[in-house]
Structure formats: structure tokens, C-alpha cells
N, C-alpha and C positions, 0 to 999 in steps of 0.2 A: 504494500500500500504506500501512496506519494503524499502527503501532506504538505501542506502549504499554510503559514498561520503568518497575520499578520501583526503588526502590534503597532499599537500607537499611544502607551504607555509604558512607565517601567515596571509597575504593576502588574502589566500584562505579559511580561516575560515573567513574572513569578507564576500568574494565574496558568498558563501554559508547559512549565519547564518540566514539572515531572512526568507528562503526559507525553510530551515530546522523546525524554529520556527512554521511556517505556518502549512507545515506538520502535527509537533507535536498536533499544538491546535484544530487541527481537529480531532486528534485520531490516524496518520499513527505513523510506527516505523524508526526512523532515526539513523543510526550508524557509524559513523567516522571512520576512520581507519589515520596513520600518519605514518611518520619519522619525532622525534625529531630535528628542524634546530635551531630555536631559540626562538620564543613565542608561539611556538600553542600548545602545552599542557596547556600552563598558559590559553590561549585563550578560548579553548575549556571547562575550567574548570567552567571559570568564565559565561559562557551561560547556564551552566549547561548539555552539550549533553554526550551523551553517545559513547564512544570513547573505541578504542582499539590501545595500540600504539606499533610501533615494534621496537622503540628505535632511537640511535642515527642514522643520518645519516653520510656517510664514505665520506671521504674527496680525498684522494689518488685516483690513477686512479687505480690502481689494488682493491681499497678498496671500488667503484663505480662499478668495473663488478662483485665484491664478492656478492655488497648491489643489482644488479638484479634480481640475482638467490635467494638470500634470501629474499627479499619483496615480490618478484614474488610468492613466496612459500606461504607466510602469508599471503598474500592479499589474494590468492586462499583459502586455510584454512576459512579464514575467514567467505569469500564470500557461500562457503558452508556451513557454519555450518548458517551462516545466513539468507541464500537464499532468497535474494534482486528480486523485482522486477525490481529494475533500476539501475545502478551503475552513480555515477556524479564524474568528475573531473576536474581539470584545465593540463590537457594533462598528464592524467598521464599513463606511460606503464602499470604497477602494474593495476589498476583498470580496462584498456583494456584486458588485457590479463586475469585477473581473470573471466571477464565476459563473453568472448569468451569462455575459458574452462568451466565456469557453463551456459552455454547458453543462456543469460542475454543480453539485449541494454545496451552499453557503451555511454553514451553522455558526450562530453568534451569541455571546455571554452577554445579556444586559444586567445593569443594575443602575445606573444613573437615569433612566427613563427621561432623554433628555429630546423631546419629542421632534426637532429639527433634526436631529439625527437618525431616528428612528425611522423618519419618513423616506432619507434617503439611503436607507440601507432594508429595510422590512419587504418592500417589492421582492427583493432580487435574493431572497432567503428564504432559505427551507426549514427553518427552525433556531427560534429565538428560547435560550435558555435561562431562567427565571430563579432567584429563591421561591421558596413556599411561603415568606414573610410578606402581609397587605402590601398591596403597590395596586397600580393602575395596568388595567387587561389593554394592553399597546396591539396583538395579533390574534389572530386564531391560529399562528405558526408557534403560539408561547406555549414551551412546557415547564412545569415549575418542579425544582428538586430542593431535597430537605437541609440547605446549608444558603453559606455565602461563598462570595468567591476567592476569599483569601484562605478556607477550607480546602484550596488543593494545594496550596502547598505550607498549611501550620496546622494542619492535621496531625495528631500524635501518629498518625500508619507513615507522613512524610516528611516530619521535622523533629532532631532531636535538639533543644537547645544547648551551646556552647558555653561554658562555665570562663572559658580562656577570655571572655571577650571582656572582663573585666579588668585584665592586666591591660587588656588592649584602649582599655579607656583609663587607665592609668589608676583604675582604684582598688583597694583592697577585694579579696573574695566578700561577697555578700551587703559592701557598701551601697546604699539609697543612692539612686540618682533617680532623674526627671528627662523626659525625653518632650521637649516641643518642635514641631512643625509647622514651619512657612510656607504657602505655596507661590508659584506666581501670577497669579491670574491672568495667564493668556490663552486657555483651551476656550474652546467653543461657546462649552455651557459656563463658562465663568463670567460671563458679559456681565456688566451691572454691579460686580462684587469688587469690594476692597480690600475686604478681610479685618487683621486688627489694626490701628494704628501703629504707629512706632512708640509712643509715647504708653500704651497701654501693652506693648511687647517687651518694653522697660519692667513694667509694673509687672509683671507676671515673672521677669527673670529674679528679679528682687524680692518678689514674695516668695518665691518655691526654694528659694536656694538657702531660705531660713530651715530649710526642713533637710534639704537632699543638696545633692550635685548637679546641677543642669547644665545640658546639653543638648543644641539648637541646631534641626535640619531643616534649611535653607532653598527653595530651589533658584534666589534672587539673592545680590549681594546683602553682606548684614553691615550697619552700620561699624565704624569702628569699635564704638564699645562694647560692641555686642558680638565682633568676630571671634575675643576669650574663647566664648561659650561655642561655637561651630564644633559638632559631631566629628570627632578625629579620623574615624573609621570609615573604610572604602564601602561603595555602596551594596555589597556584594554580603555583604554583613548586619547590614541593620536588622534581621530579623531573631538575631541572636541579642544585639540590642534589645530591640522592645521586649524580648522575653524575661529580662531581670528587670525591668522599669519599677517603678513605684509606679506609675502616672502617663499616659501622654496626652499629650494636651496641641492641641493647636487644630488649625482648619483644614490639614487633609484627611476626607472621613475615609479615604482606603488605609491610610496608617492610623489613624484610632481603632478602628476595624483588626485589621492587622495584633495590634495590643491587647484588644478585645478577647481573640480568637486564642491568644497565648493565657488569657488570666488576667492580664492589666487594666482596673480602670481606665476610661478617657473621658475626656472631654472636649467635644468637638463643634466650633464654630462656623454656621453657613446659616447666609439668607433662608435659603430655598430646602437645605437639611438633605437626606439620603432615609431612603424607607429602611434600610436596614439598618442603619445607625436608630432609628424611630424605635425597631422592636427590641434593639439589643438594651435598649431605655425604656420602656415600658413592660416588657415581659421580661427581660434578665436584670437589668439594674446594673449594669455594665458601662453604660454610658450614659453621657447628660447631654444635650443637645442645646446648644444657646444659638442666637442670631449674630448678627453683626453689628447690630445698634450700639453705641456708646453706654447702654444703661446692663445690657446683656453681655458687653465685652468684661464689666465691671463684676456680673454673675459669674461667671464664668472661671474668675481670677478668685473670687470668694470660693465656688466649688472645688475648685483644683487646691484650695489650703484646706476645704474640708476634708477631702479624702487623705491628703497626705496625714494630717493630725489625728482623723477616726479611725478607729478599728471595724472596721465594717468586713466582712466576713467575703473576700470578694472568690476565695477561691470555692465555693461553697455554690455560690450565684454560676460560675463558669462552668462547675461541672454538670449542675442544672441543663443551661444551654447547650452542652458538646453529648449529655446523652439525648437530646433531639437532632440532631444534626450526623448528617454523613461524610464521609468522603469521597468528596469532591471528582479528585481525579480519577478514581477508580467507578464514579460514576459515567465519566466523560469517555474513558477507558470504553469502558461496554457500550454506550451508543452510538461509539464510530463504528468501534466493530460490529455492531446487530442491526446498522444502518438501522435505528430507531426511529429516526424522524419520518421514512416512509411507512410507517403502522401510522403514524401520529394521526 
């Protein structure tokens, strides 16, 4: 079997990698395709996969309908010169539309239900795959499985965590630290958002460092004062990171999630929020969900000193959560091979 998976996050080369390994060690051919955003070249390098990249991605809105027609193109190129039996993504248009023109099943991970993108990727797909957590019915091509996406690969069956990464961050075995997260708002769906101030990024490094050691990942320069605190370790690692956190905090809800899915409180800032960030806060207590507002930046910075100072019983909440949940890859595993999506 030829696989062809696209990515256009760093995320998504996690969501992907041990699906792909599996693959591999069986004999099939797995090929990558990207736009450069910010770690997945480094990412993809370090698994060792086989990748084609089509460069940076465009920022601008004239420089995003230029980047359709030209990814659009490459991806197509690609796909034929490749000739995939399946294409995999996490909603991406590019790999819909190449599959459609080469005659190929598109299957795609959603969970940002970010409905501009949905429109131009849902036509040209054979199956949009879903958690089981409330969201919005986007296809009658959606099937919904009992996890998130950061479940294929922080799964206890696909992730052991690293005890070493502590020397790696320079602290003792078992020392408190604090993991926050910047992003930079320039994907799609982040139109309209700011995130937190600088001034209340201050406040937040200042109040958690009464408790822990923080440590700030960035996808945007940080001011000088705040460069100290920059995450030392290569990107290739943070998931052994978040697994010793006390806390993460900040506005990327795939790395809250990510913490989540390890054990770690979060706390996670967005206008607009993520449905599964919603259930891991309503139904497991896992996470706290604020906005962006000035009054909610200010909650936010009050919950992240609650939990560090309460004892609140969080591994207790997690295991809750991970016996309803499965795994992931091994789900994704079985519906390439049982070609699934034509029962659907």
C-alpha cells in the first residue's frame, strides 16, 4: 500500500507518525508532502520519513489565495507522480483536491470545525474523522471515534515519558516547573485573535514562577525579558516536556490538549475555544477554558495560581477520561486497512 499524508501543522506530524511508522515496518510506502509553518520539516526529519516540501507558507490574504493555487498544483504533481492509494490529512484542501483529480479516497482528521475550510476540503473527501465529544454535524462523510487527536500518539500503547528531560531542562529529578504557550496568529482560523497581551504575558511569568520554574514556547519572537524563560529543548521533545509539567497554560489548545492527555492541568485561552478543550472542562475537569478579553486574561492568570497552590486530585480526573477513550492510531490503523469509509 502507497500512502501519501499531508501536513500543515507540527501537530500533524505527531497526529500521523506512528501510523506512518507502522506502515513502514511492514513494508508499505509512506510520503509526506508540507508547507513550511514552523517545526515540521525539523519534525519530519528527525522520524526519518520521506517528505516533499513546497516551502514556506504565505501569511497575507492575497499571499493565502496565491498559496491555493500553488499547493493545489504541487500537491496534485505530487500525488501523481506518486500514485497513493490513500491520501491522509488533518482537513487539508491540497490533499482533497489532489485526490479527487487523481481518483484516490481522501480521508481527513477534523477537530477545529473551522467551517471555511471544511467547505473547501469536504466535497472532494471520503470520510471526515471526528471525536465522539458534542461538536457541530459539518458531513454525512463524518464518523466519530472515542478519543482526541493527540491520542495517537500520548497514548500509554504509544508514548513512554522521558524522566532524562529534566537534566535536559536543567533541573533536578522531580522539580515543579510551568510550561506556557504562545502562538502566532497567522493560520486561517486565527483571523480576528490577538491572544494575551504582552503586559499580561509579564503577569503570568511573574505569578507562576512564585510556585514553579517556567518555561515559555514561542512560535513568535519573545521580548527580551522574557527570552530567560524560552523552552531550551529541540522540538522533537516537548512531549516528554509536558508530561512532568505542573500546569500548561497559554493559547495553543493542541498543546493544552497534549498536557491534558498526559495528566496535566491546563489552561487555555481562545475567543472562539475548541469542542474538545469544552469536554475535557466540563466532563473531566482537566481544563479551564477563558477568552481573550482583558477581564478573562486576568481569570485565567488567577486559575493557573489556583491549581499550582491546590491539591486537587488531577490524576484521578485523567484516569477517568483515558478509560473512555481509545487508541487512536490503532484505530486509524484498521480503517485504512478495512477500507472503512466505503461501508460508511
Amino acid at each position: 500500500m502507497k500512502v501519501l499524508i499531508d501536513i500543515g501543522h507540527p501537530a500533524h506530524v505527531h497526529l500521523f507518525r506512528n501510523f506512518a511508522h507502522l506502515l513502514e515496518e511492514r513494508g508499505d510506502e509512506v510520503l509526506f508532502t508540507l508547507r513550511e509553518k514552523e517545526f515540521e520539516l525539523q519534525l519530519l526529519r528527525s522520524e526519518g520519513f520521506r517528505y516533499v516540501s513546497f516551502g514556506k507558507k504565505y501569511k497575507s490574504r492575497l499571499g493565502k489565495l496565491w498559496g491555493l493555487l500553488k499547493f493545489d498544483f504541487k500537491e496534485w504533481r505530487v500525488c501523481r507522480r506518486f500514485r497513493p492509494d490513500v491520501l491522509l490529512s488533518h482537513g487539508s484542501m491540497y490533499a482533497a483536491h489532489a485526490a479527487w483529480l487523481c481518483r484516490r479516497p481522501h480521508i481527513s482528521f477534523e477537530d477545529t470545525y473551522n467551517l471555511e475550510q471544511i467547505r473547501l476540503y469536504e466535497p472532494f473527501t471520503a470520510a471526515i474523522l471526528t471525536g465522539d465529544y458534542p461538536h457541530p454535524v459539518i458531513s454525512r462523510r463524518e464518523i466519530h471515534y472515542a478519543g482526541y487527536h493527540e491520542l495517537a500518539y500520548l497514548h500509554p500503547l504509544r508514548f513512554t515519558p522521558d524522566q532524562s528531560i529534566f537534566r535536559e531542562l536543567g533541573l533536578q529529578d522531580g522539580e515543579r516547573y510551568i510550561l506556557l504557550r504562545f502562538v502566532s496568529w497567522n493560520a486561517t482560523h486565527d483571523a480576528g485573535h490577538k491572544g494575551m497581551s504582552l503586559e499580561n504575558k509579564r503577569r503570568a511569568v511573574q505569578a507562576f514562577s512564585r510556585y514553579a520554574r517556567v518555561f515559555i514556547s514561542s512560535e513568535k519572537a519573545l521580548p527580551e525579558d522574557l527570552e530567560p524563560y524560552r523552552l531550551p529543548t529541540t522540538p522533537e521533545r516537548i512531549h516528554h516536556v509536558l508530561a512532568f509539567a505542573s500546569m500548561v497554560f497559554g493559547e495553543s489548545a493542541t498543546m493544552v490538549s497534549e498536557g491534558v492527555c498526559l495528566g496535566v492541568p491546563g489552561v487555555y485561552l481562545d475567543n472562539t475555544g475548541r469542542y474538545y478543550t469544552t469536554e475535557q472542562e466540563q466532563k473531566y475537569g482537566m481544563c479551564y477554558n477563558f477568552s481573550e478579553s482583558p477581564e478573562d486574561q486576568e481569570k485565567a492568570i488567577a486559575k493557573g495560581q489556583e491549581i499550582l497552590s491546590g491539591n486537587t486530585n488531577y490524576a484521578a480526573r485523567h484516569a477517568a477520561m483515558m478509560a473512555d477513550k481509545i487508541d487512536v492510531t490503532g484505530f486509524l490503523l484498521d480503517f485504512i486497512d478495512n477500507k472503512r469509509w466505503i461501508s460508511h
